[in-house]
C-alpha positions, 0 to 999 in steps of 0.5 A, spaced: 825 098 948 827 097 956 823 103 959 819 100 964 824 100 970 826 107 971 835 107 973 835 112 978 843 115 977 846 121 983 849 126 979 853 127 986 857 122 986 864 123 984 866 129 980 859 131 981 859 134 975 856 135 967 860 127 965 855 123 969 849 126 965 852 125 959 854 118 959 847 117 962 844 120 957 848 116 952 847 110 954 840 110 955 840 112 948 844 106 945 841 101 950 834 104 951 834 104 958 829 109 963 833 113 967 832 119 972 838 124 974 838 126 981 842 131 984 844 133 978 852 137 978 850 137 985 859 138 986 859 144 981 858 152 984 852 152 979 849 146 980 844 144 976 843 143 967 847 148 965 846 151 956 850 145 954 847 139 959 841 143 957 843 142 949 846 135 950 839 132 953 834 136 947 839 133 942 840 125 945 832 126 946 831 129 939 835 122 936 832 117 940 824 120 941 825 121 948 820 123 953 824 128 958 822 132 964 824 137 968 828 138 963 831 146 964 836 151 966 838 149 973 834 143 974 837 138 978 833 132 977 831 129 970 827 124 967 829 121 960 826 115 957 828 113 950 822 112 945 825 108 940 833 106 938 837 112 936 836 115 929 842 116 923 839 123 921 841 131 920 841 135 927 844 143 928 844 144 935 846 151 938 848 152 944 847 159 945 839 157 944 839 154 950 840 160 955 838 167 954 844 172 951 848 166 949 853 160 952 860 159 950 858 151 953 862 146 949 859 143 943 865 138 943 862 135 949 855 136 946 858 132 940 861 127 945 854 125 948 851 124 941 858 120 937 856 113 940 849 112 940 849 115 933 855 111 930 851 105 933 845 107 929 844 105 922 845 111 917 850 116 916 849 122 920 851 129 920 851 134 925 853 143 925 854 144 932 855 151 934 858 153 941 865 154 945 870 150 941 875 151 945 873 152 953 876 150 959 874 143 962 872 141 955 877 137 950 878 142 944 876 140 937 883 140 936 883 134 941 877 130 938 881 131 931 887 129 933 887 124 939 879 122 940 877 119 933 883 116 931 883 112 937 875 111 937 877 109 928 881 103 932 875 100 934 870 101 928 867 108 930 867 111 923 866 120 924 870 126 922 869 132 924 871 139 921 872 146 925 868 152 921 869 158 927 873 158 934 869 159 939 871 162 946 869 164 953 865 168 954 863 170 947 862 162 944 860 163 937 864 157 934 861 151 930 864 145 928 860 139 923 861 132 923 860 127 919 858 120 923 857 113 919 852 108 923 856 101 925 850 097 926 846 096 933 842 091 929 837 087 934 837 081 936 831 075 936 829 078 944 828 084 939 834 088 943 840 092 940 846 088 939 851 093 940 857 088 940 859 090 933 866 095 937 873 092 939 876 092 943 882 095 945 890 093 949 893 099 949 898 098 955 906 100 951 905 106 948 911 105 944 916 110 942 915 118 940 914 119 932 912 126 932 910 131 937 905 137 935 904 144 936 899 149 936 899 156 938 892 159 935 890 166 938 884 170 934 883 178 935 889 178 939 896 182 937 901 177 933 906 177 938 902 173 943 901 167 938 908 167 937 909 168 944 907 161 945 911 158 940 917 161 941 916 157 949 913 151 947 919 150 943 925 152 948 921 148 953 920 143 950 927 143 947 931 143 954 928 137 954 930 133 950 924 134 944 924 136 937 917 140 936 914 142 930 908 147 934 904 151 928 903 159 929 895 160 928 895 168 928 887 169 925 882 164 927 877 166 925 872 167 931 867 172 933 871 173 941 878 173 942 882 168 945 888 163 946 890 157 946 896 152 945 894 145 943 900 139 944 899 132 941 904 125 941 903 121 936 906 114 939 907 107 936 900 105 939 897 111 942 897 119 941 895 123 946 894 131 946 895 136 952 891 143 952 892 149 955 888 156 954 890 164 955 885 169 959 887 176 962 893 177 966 896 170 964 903 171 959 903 168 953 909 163 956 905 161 962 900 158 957 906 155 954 908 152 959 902 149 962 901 146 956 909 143 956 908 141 964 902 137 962 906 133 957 912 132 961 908 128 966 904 125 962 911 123 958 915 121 964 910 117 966 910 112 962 903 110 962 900 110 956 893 114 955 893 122 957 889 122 964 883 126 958 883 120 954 884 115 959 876 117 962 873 117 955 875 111 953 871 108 960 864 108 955 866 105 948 870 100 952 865 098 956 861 097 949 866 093 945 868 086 943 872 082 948 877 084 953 880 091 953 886 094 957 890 100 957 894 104 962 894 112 964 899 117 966 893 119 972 887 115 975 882 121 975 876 122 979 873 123 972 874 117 970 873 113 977 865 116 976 866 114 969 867 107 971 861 107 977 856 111 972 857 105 967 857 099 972 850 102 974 847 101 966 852 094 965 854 091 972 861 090 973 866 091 968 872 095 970 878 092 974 884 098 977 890 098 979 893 103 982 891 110 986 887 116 985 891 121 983 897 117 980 899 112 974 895 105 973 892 100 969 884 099 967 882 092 965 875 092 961 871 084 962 
C-alpha cells in the first residue's frame, strides 16, 4: 500500500462541493493512496463534512482499515491513509447516525463512494444503506437502477440494488440494499493492484430513442398530485412528438412525504434519466415540466450522455482498459472537478472538447 506521500486535494477548487471528497476517498481506497483534504465543501453554505460525507468517509474507511483524522461534522480538513486494499464484505451504513436527530443525506452517494473499490476487490459484498433515496443534488435510486449500473454492467462492474423504503427531505428514513461482485484488483509483481480488469467505453451516438419512461412516485400525499404529474408529463411530452409510458406510484412507502417525477431514455447505445422532486408551493405540473425541459434539452442536443452521467463516468473511465470517449449534452462544472480531482491521483488522462455549460465531447487516454 502507497501510504508514505501524503496527496494533499483542495475541496475548494471547482464546485466546492461534496464530489471532490467522494472521488478522493474512492480512489485512495482502490489505489491505496495517503490523502489529506483541505478546504473541504468550502463553495458550499455549510461547509465542511455534512452526516453523508461523514458516513461515506467512516464506510470507505471501514472497508480498507483506514486511518482517518479529523473526521467529524463540519471539519474542513481530513486525513485518510488506507491500511489494506479494500475488502468484499457485509456493511449496514445509517446516515442518520451521523448526525444527532437524524439526516435526510443521500445514501445513494454514499453507495457511489463504496461501488468502485468495492467491485474492484475480491468477493461478493452486500450492503443496507439507509438515508434519503430521493433528495435534491443527489441521483435518485431510480437513477442508479436504471441509467448508472446498466452503464457501469458495460464495462464489467457487476452490482444490483433494490429500494426497501423512500426516503425524502428532511425526514430520510429510506433504505436501499445492494448487492456488489468483485472483479478483480489482483496485485501484480511490484505487489500493486492491477486494477485494469474495467473496459472501456465509446458512447459518441446515442443511436435512435427505443423507450421513453416514466415515474410519478408521491408518499403520504393526496392522490391527485401523482396523477397530476403524470397526466403533465404525458401532455408535455406528447406535443413534442414522444409516446411516454410514465407509471403512477401513489403509496411509496416512507416515513416522510414527498414527490418525485423520474424520466429515463433507453437508446440504442445509452440510457440517460432526468429527476425532478416536489416541495411546498411548487404544483404538481411544475414538477412535471422540469423534468420534460431537462429531457428536451438533453433530447435536442444530440449529445450522447445525460449532463449527471456524464461526470460519473469521469472515475470508472479513468480506470478502465483502453481509450474511452463519449459526448454530453452539457460539459458541467462537476465534471470539470471530477476530471481535475482524478488527474491529481492518476496524472492527465482527459481530453475536452467544447465550452463549460454546453454540448462537448470527453476523450479518456
Amino acid at each position: 500500500m502507497q501510504t508514505n506521500e501524503i496527496l494533499i486535494i483542495d475541496g475548494s477548487y471547482g464546485e466546492g462541493g461534496g464530489q471532490v471528497l467522494r472521488t478522493a476517498l474512492s480512489l485512495a481506497a482502490l489505489l491505496g493512496r495517503a490523502v489529506r483534504l483541505v478546504n473541504i465543501r468550502a463553495g458550499r453554505p455549510k461547509p465542511g463534512l455534512q452526516a453523508q460525507h461523514l458516513t461515506s468517509v467512516r464506510a470507505v474507511a471501514r472497508i480498507c482499515n483506514a486511518e482517518v483524522e479529523r473526521a467529524k461534522l463540519g471539519s474542513q480538513e481530513l486525513t485518510f491513509i488506507p491500511r489494506t486494499a479494500p475488502q468484499a464484505g457485509n456493511y449496514a451504513l445509517d446516515v442518520a447516525d451521523a448526525r444527532q436527530g437524524g439526516s435526510a443525506g443521500a445514501a445513494s452517494l454514499v453507495f457511489q463512494t463504496l461501488l468502485l473499490p468495492l467491485a474492484l476487490a475480491g468477493g461478493q459484498s452486500r450492503l443496507n444503506i439507509r438515508g434519503g433515496t430521493h433528495v435534491e443534488w443527489s441521483p435518485p435510486f431510480d437513477y442508479l437502477k436504471r441509467v448508472y449500473l446498466p452503464t457501469l454492467a458495460r464495462m464489467g462492474v457487476q452490482a444490483k440494488v433494490h429500494l426497501e423504503k423512500w426516503g425524502w427531505y428532511p425526514v430520510g428514513g429510506g433504505e436501499m440494499t445492494a448487492v456488489i461482485e468483485g472483479i478483480g484488483g489482483e496485485e501484480t509483481t511490484g505487489g500493486e493492484r492491477n486494477l485494469r480488469c474495467l473496459q472501456g467505453l465509446t458512447l459518441t451516438e446515442r443511436g435512435q430513442l427505443l423507450r421513453l419512461r416514466g415515474l410519478s412516485a408521491t408518499s403520504n400525499l393526496p392522490r391527485h398530485i401523482a396523477q397530476r404529474q403524470q397526466r403533465q408529463t404525458l401532455q408535455t411530452l406528447r406535443e413534442r412528438g414522444f409516446n411516454p409510458h410514465v407509471e403512477v406510484v401513489d403509496d411509496a412507502p416512507s416515513k416522510g412525504q414527498g414527490t418525485v417525477v423520474f424520466l429515463w431514455a433507453e437508446f440504442e447505445n445509452v440510457v440517460a434519466g432526468f429527476t425532478a422532486y416536489g416541495r411546498l408551493g411548487k404544483r404538481a405540473e411544475e414538477v412535471a415540466e422540469e423534468a420534460c425541459r431537462q429531457f428536451l434539452a438533453y433530447y435536442d442536443s444530440g449529445a450522447a450522455l445525460d449532463p449527471h452521467l456524464a461526470d460519473q463516468l469521469i472515475l470508472p473511465l479513468a480506470l478502465a482498459a483502453g481509450e474511452s470517449a463519449f459526448t454530453t449534452s452539457q460539459i458541467t462544472e462537476h465534471l470539470l472537478t471530477n476530471v481535475w480531482v482524478v488527474e491529481q491521483f492518476l496524472g492527465p488522462r482527459f481530453k475536452l472538447e467544447g465550452e463549460r455549460g454546453k454540448a462537448g465531447r470527453v476523450r479518456i487516454v
